[in-house]
N, C-alpha and C positions, 0 to 999 in steps of 0.2 A: 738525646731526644730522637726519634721517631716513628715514621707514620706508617700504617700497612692498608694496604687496601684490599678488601677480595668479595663475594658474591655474595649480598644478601642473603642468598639460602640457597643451601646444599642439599637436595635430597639422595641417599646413599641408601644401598644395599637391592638384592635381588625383586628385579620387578617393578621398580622405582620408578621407571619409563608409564604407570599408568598413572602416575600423578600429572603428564605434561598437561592434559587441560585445565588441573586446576592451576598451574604455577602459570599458565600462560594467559587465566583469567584474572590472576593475583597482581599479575603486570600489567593487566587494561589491554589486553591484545584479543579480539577475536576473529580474524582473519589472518592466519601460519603461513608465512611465508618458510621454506622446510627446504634448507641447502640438507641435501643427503647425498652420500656417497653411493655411488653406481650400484655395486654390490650388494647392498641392502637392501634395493627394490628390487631386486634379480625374481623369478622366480621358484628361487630353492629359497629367501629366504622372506619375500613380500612384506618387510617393513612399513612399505607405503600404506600397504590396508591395515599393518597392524593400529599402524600413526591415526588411519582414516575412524577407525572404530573409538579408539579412544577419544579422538578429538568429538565425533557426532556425540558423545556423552553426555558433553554441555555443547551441546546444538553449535559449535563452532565451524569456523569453514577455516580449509587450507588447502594451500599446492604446495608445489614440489619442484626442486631443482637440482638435479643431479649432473647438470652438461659441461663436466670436468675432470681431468682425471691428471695424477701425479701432484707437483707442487703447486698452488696457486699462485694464479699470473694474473696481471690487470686485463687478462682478457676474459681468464673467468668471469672475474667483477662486473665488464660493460656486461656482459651475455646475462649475467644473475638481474644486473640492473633493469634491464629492458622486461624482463620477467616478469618482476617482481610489480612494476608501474604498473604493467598489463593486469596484473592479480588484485591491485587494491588494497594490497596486504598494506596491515598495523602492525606486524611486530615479524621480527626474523628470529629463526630456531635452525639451531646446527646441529644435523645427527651427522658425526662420523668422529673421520680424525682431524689433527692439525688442520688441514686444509680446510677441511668444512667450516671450521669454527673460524679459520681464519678468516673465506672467502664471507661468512656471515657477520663475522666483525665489518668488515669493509663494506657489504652493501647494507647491514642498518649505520653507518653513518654514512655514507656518499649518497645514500635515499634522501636523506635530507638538506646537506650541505656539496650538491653535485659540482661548486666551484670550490672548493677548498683544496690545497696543493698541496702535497703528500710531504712535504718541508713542513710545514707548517702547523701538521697535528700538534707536535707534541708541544708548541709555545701556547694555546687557546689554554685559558684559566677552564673553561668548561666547554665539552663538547654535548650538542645536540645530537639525538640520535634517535631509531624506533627502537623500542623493547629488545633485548635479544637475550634468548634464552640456550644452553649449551649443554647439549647431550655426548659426551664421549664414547666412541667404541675401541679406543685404544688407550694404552695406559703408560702414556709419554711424555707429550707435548704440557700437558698441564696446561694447554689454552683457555680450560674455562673457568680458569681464575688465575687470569692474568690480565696484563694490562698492555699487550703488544699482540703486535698479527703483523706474520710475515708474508710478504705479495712482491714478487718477481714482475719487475717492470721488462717487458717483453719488446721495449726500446731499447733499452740499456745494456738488459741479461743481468743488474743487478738484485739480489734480492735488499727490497726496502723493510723495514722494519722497525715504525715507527711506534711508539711508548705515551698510552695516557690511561690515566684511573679512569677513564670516563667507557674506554677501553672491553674494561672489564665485564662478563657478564653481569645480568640481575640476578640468575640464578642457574646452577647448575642440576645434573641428572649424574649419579653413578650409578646405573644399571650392569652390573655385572656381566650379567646373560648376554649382554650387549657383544661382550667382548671376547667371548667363546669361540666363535667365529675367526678370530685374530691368527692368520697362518705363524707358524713357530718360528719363521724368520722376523717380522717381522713385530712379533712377543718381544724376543731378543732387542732388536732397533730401537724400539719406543721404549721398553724399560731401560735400556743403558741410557738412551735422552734423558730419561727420566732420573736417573744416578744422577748422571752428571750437572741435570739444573740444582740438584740438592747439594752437588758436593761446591756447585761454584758458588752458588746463593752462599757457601758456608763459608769458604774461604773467601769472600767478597769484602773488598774495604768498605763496603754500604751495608754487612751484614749489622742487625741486631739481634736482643733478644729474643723479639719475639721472632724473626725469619729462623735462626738459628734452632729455635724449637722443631719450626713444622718440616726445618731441611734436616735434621737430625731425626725426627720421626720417621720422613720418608727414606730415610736411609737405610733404616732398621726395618722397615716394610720389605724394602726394596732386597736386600742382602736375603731374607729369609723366603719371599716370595715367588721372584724371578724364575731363580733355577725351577723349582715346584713348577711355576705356569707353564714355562719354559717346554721342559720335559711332560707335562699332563695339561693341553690346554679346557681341559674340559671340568676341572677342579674351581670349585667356584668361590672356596673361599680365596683360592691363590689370588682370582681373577680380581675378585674384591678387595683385598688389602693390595694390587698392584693399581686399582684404579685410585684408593685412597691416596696411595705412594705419592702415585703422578699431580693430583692434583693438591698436597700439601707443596712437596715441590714447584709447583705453579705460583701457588702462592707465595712462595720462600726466594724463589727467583723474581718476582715480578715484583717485588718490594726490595730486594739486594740485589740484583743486576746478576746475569751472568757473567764470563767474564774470556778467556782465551781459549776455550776450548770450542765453543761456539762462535766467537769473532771471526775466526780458523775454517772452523765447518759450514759457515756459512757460503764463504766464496767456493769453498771446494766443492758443496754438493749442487749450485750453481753454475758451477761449469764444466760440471764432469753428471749431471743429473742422478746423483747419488739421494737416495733417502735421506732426510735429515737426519734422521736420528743414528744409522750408519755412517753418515761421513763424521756427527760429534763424538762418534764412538772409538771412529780408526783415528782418530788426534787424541783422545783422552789421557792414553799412560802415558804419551810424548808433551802433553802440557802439565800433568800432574808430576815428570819428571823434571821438569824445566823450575818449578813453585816449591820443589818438598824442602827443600833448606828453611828457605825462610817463611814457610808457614807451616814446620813441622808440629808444633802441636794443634795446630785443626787439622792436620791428616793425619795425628794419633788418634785421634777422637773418632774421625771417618772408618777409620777400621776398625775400630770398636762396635761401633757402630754396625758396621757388616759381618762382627761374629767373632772379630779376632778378641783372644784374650788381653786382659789389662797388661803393661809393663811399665815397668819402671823406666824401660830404655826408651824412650819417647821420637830416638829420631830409628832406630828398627821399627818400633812400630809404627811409625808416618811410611818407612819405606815398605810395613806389609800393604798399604793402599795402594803404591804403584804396583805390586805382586799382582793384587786381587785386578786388578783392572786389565792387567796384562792377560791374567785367567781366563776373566770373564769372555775377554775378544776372542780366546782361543777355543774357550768350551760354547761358544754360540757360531763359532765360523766367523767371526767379523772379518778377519785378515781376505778370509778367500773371497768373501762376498766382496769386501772390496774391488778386489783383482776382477769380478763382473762388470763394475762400470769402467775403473779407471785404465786407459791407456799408461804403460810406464815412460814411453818416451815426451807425448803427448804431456802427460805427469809432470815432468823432469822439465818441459822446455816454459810450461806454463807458471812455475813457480814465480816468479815475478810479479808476474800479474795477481797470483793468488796472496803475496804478500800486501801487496800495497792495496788491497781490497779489504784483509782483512784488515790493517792498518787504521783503514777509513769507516771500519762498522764500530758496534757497541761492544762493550766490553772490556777494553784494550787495559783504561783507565782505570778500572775496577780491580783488574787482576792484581795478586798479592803484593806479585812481581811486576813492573810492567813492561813489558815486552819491548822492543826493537825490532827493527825490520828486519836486522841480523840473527836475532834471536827466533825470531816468527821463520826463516829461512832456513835455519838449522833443525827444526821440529817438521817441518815439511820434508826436507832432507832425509831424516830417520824414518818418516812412513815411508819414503820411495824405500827408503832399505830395506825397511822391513817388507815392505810387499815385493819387494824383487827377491827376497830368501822367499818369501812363502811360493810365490813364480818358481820358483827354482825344484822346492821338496813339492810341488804339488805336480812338475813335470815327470818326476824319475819315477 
């Protein structure tokens, strides 16, 4: 038996962004409270008046909140909170990426339950909250249909990451066009995120039917897509069936957990301020190598799934999955881009700490295999190696 959760209604395809007054009347909200990413309201690209026109449509009022930039912290959140009090806003709307949606998840619920302790989300049978509606301009995170938002406690430096259906948007936007915009590094980043919630949603001991569906769909999106977007980001159907991708895998992760490749990335792009979706990227072959034994036919399937031919030989084909993933890091730059944020020694001396972090997140449990602190040690181990060869060929 089980249960899936995901957004009452998806509206998808080119242009789909002039629907948000109706979806946002459909939820009882007529004051938009509008977490957007900096860039959007820049003016090369004025989303803000795009937002303002369509919302005047049906005589609604909205602001705007963009005073954030990188991963969201609980300081975004106080600065959105005070905001949002001031605006009177009914309901919150997330145009961006990850963060937007995340910092939008966190202020419509602390809008209403401003004493609740971030321990304590995911025990509540139901959480109160304002409306909140989710616009993606990256095709990653899968945050707007899910049931988690990650928020870096700016006490601590841990990132929290707390899980409830209540969580989850009312409704999503996949606007394409939206996502045109999306520089080619970071195309790369959000779509490998995006692989990897589908491949762990798939190899997850909480996977079922129906997860395994929409994590096998977006795998097959993902495999034919990427590269295409990748290389042309101005190709729109790439762009569309990579937002599709991202947000089946949201859904296919938020009902099956992810599980070691993110438990991993999580400390690491926390303390080295690495993209998310880059640091679940530079652990990915190094977890997917650690699982392929004993979950070789879900990562026959996985590769199938990204284009490889059928065999008979089931654990070659489980082992083209660690190939292709190894590929993908090297035909997107992963390895180098790493070597931008991460110090090697710094790297090296930190491990400890990046073990028993990740030790203590979500995930661990989930995974095929379950991991040890010895084991989580030796995967860390192999990226320092691996980025000190590529330190090496990228010096001479």
């Amino acid at each position: 038996m089980s249960s899936t959760y995901l957004p009452r209604r998806i509206e998808a395809g080119p242009d789909s962004l002039e629907k948000l007054g109706e979806v946002a009347m459909e939820n009882g909200i007529s004051n938009l409270f509008v977490v957007i990413d900096a860039f959007l309201v820049s003016p090369d690209l004025q989303y803000a008046q795009k937002i303002r026109d369509i919302i005047l449509k049906e005589e609604l009022v909205v602001s705007f909140f963009s005073d954030y930039k990188g991963e969201p912290t609980t300081d975004h959140l106080d600065a959105a909170l005070v905001q949002l009090h001031a605006s009177n806003a009914d309901g919150v709307v997330a145009i961006g990426g990850g963060s937007a949606i995340d910092i939008a998840k966190a202020v419509s619920l602390f809008a209403v339950n401003s004493e609740l302790d971030w321990g304590d989300i995911p025990k509540q049978k139901r959480l109160k909250r304002l409306p909140l509606l989710a616009v993606p301009t990256t095709a990653g995170t899968g945050s707007e249909a899910t049931k988690v938002m990650v928020i870096k406690n700016m006490e601590t430096e841990v990132k929290m990451n707390p899980g409830h259906k209540d969580l989850i948007p009312d409704a999503a936007i996949l606007d394409p066009v939206l996502t045109k915009s999306l520089p080619k590094h970071f195309t790369a980043y959000t779509g490998l995120d995006a692989l990897a919630h589908a491949m762990e949603a798939y190899i997850s001991k909480r996977s079922s039917n129906t997860t395994d569906s929409y994590a096998l769909n977006a795998i097959q999106k993902i495999g034919k897509s990427l590269p295409i977007a990748y290389g042309n980001g101005q190709d729109i159907e790439a762009r569309e069936e990579m937002l599709l991708a991202s947000c089946y895998a949201g859904i296919a992760f938020s009902n099956a957990s992810t599980n070691l490749a993110h438990a991993a990335g999580r400390p690491l792009g926390a303390r080295f301020h690495i993209p998310h979706g880059l640091s679940v990227a530079l652990l990915l072959p190094f977890v997917v190598e650690f699982g392929l034994e004993i979950a070789e036919e879900r990562y026959a399937r996985i590769a199938i799934g990204l284009g490889e031919e059928d065999l008979d030989d089931r654990k070659l084909l489980a082992a083209k999955t660690l190939k292709l993933t190894e590929y993908y890091n090297d035909k997107f730059s992963i390895w180098k881009d790493g070597l931008r944020y991460i110090n090697l020694q710094e790297f090296k001396e930190n491990i400890p700490l990046l073990v028993e972090d990740a030790l203590s997140g979500n995930g661990i449990a989930t995974n095929p295999k379950v991991p040890t602190g010895s084991d989580i040690e030796q995967i860390f181990n192999a990226l320092l190696k691996k980025l000190m060869e590529t330190a090496m060929i990228e010096a001479v």
